[in-house]
N, C-alpha and C positions, 0 to 999 in steps of 0.2 A: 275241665268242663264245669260251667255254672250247674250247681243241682237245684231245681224247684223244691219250691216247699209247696206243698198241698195243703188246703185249708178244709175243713169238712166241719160247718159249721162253727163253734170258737175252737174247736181240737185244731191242731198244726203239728204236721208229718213233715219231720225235715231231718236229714241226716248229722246233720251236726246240731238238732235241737234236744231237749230234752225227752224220753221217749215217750210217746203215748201208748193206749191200749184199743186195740178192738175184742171186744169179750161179749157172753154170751152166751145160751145156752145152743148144742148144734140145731137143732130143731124145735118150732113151736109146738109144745104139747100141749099146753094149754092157756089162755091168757094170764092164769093166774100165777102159774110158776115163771112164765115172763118176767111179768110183774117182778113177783118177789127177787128170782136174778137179780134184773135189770137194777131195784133200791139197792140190792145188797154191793154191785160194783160202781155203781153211783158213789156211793158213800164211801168205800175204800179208795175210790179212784180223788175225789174231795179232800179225802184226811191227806193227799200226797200232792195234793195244786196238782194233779196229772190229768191229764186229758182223756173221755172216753167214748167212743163210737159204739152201740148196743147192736150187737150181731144175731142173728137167729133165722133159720132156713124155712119158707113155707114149701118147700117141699126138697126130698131128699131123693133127688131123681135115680143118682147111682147105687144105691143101694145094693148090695147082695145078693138078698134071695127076694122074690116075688112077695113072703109074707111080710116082709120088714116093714115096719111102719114109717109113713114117707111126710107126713105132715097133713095140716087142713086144706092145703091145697093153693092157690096164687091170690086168688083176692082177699077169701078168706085171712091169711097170714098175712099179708102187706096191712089189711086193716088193722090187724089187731098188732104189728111191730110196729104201725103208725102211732099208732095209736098210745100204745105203752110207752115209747120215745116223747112223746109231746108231754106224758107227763110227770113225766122224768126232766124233760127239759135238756134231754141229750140227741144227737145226731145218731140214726142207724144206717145198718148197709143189710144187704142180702144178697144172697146171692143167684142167680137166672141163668137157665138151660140152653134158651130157645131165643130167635132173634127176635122175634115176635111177643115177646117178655119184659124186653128192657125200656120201652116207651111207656109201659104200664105201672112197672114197678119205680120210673123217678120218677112218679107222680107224688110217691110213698115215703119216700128211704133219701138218704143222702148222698151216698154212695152207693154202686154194682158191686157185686164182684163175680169174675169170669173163675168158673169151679177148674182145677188142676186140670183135669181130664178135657178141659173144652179149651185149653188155651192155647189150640193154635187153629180154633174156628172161627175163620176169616170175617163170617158176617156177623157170628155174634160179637167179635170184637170191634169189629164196623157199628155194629146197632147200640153198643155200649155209647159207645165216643161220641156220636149221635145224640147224645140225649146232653149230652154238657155234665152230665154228672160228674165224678171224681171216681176212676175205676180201677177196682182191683185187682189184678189179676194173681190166679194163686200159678207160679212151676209148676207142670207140667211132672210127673214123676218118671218119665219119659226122658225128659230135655235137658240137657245140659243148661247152663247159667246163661250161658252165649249166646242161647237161642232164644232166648228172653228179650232179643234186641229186636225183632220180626213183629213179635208181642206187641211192641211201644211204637214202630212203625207205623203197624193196622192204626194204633188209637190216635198219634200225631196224624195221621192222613185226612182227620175230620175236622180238624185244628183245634182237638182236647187235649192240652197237658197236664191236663187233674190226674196222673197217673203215679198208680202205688204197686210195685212188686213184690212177692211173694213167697218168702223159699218154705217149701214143706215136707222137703227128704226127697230121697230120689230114690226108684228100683233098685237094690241087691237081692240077686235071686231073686225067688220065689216066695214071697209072704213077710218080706224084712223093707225098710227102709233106712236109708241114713243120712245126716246132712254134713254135707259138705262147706266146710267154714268160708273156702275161697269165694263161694256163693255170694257170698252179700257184698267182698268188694267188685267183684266183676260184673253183680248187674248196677251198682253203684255208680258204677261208671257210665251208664246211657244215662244216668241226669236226675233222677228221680228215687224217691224214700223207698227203701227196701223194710220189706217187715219180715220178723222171724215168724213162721207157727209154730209157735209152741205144741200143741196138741196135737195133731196129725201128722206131725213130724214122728212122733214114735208108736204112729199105728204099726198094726200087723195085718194087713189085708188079708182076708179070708181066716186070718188066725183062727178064727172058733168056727173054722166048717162054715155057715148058713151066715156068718155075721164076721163084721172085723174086730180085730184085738187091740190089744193095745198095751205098752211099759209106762205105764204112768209116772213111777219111779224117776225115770229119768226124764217128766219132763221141767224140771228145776236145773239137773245140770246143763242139760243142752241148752235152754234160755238165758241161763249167766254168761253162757258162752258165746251167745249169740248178742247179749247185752254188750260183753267187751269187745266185740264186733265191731259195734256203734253203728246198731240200728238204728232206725227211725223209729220202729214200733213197735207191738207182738201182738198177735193174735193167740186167743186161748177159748176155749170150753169149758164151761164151767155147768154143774147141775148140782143142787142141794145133797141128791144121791146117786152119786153115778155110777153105781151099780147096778143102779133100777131105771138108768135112763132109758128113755125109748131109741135111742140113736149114739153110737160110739163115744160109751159108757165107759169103756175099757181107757181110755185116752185123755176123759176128760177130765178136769180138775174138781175138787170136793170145794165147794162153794164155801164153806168156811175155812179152807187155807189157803182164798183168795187174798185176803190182807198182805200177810206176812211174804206170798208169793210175788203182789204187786213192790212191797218196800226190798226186798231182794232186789229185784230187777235194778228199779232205781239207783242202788248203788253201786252196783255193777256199770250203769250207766253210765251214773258221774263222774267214776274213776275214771271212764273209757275218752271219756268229752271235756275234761277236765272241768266239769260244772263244779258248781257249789253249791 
C-alpha cells in the first residue's frame, strides 16, 4: 500500500522520512513556560534540521480527581498556543474533547488530536476530518492496533487524509501499561505515519491514588525501540520541572535532557531507514 506523507506546515510525517517530533509541555500553565518550552525545543529540534510541531492541552478533560488542575480552559489556550507558535515560527496541535470543539480550535492549531480515550467517538472523529485539518488520533488503551483501521475509516469518510496514528501503550491489569512493538507495523499498514508516545506510554494510571504516575526511566529505552521500529515521529512531554508540573509530571521528560534525547532518537532513526 502507498503510505501518505502528512505535511503540517514545513514539518513532513512519513514512514520512511526522517523522524519528526511533536513536543511540549502536557498542559498550558501558563504563557510564559510555554514560551520558554516551546524556544528551548525549537532550538534543539534546529541544531538536528528536524522538524517540530508545539503540543500543549488547554484543557485536561480526563483528569483523575476533580481537584486536578485542567488548564485555562478553550479559548483562553488556543490563544495563547496560537499565539506562542507564531512566534516561534512553528506549527502546533492540541488536542479536543467535544465535537463542538474542533471547528474552533482549526481556526488556531494545525493539527487535532483525538485524546486515547475518545478514539472511537464517531462524531468527534467525524468533526475532526471536518475541518481539513491533519488529525491525530492517539490508541485507544483499550484497542488493539487493528482496531485503529475503523479510526482512519471515520476520517477518510469526510475526504481527509491528513491522518497520523498514535500508539501510547495498552491496558495490563490495573494501573500498568505496555507497548506492543507489532503496533507500529500493523497500523502502518492502513497508509499512514504512525507516531510513538513517548511519555504516556509509561504512565501508571491512578499510580499516586488522586493523580497518575509514571516510569520515566524508561521513557529513553522504549523510544529507541520504537525509533528502530521506523517511525514517522514521537511524541513527548517535556517541562523545565516535572516534578512540579501541574499535569503528569511523573512521565514527562526534564527539559534540559531534551537535546541529547532528541540526537538519540535520530540515530536510532537513521540506522532503522538507512538515512545518512
Amino acid at each position: 500500500m502507498r503510505e501518505n506523507v502528512v505535511q503540517i506546515g514545513e514539518v513532513r510525517f512519513g514512514n520512511g522520512l526522517p523522524v519528526a517530533f511533536i513536543g511540549g509541555p502536557c498542559v498550558i500553565e501558563s504563557e510564559r513556560l510555554l514560551r520558554t518550552v516551546g524556544r528551548a525545543l525549537k532550538k534543539a529540534c534546529g541544531a538536528l534540521k528536524a522538524g517540530l510541531v508545539l503540543k500543549a492541552s488547554f484543557d485536561k478533560a480526563n483528569r483523575t480527581s476533580l481537584k486536578s488542575f485542567r488548564g485555562p480552559g478553550l479559548e483562553e489556550g488556543l490563544r495563547i498556543l496560537s499565539k506562542v507558535a507564531a512566534e516561534l515560527g512553528v506549527p502546533c496541535v492540541t488536542d479536543v474533547h467535544e465535537p463542538g470543539q474542533a471547528a474552533l480550535a482549526a481556526r488556531y492549531v494545525d493539527m487535532l488530536q483525538v485524546p486515547a480515550f475518545l478514539s472511537r467517538q464517531t462524531d468527534l472523529l467525524l468533526a475532526c476530518g471536518r475541518t481539513g485539518r491533519a488529525v491525530n488520533v492517539k490508541k485507544g488503551q483499550f484497542l488493539s492496533p487493528y482496531d485503529m483501521k475503523h479510526a482512519v475509516e471515520k476520517i477518510l469518510s469526510t475526504g481527509n487524509r491528513r491522518i497520523l496514528l498514535t500508539e501510547r501503550g495498552s491496558s495490563f491489569g490495573y494501573g500498568n501499561l505496555i507497548v506492543d512493538m507489532r503496533s507500529y507495523q500493523i497500523m502502518r499498514s492502513f497508509g499512514f505515519p504512525v507516531i510513538h508516545d513517548a511519555t504516556h506510554c509509561v504512565q501508571l494510571p491512578g499510580g499516586n491514588g488522586a493523580t497518575t504516575g509514571g516510569q520515566r526511566e524508561f521513557v529513553r529505552p522504549l523510544a529507541r525501540a520504537a525509533a528502530a521500529a521506523g517511525v514517522a515521529g514521537v511524541f513527548f512531554e517535556t517541562h523545565p520541572d516535572p516534578d512540579k508540573a501541574l499535569s503528569d509530571g511523573p512521565n514527562a521528560l526534564a527539559l534540559a535532557s531534551v537535546p541529547s534525547f532528541l540526537r538519540e532518537i535520530r540515530r536510532f532513526d537513521a540506522l532503522s531507514k538507512e538515512l545518512s
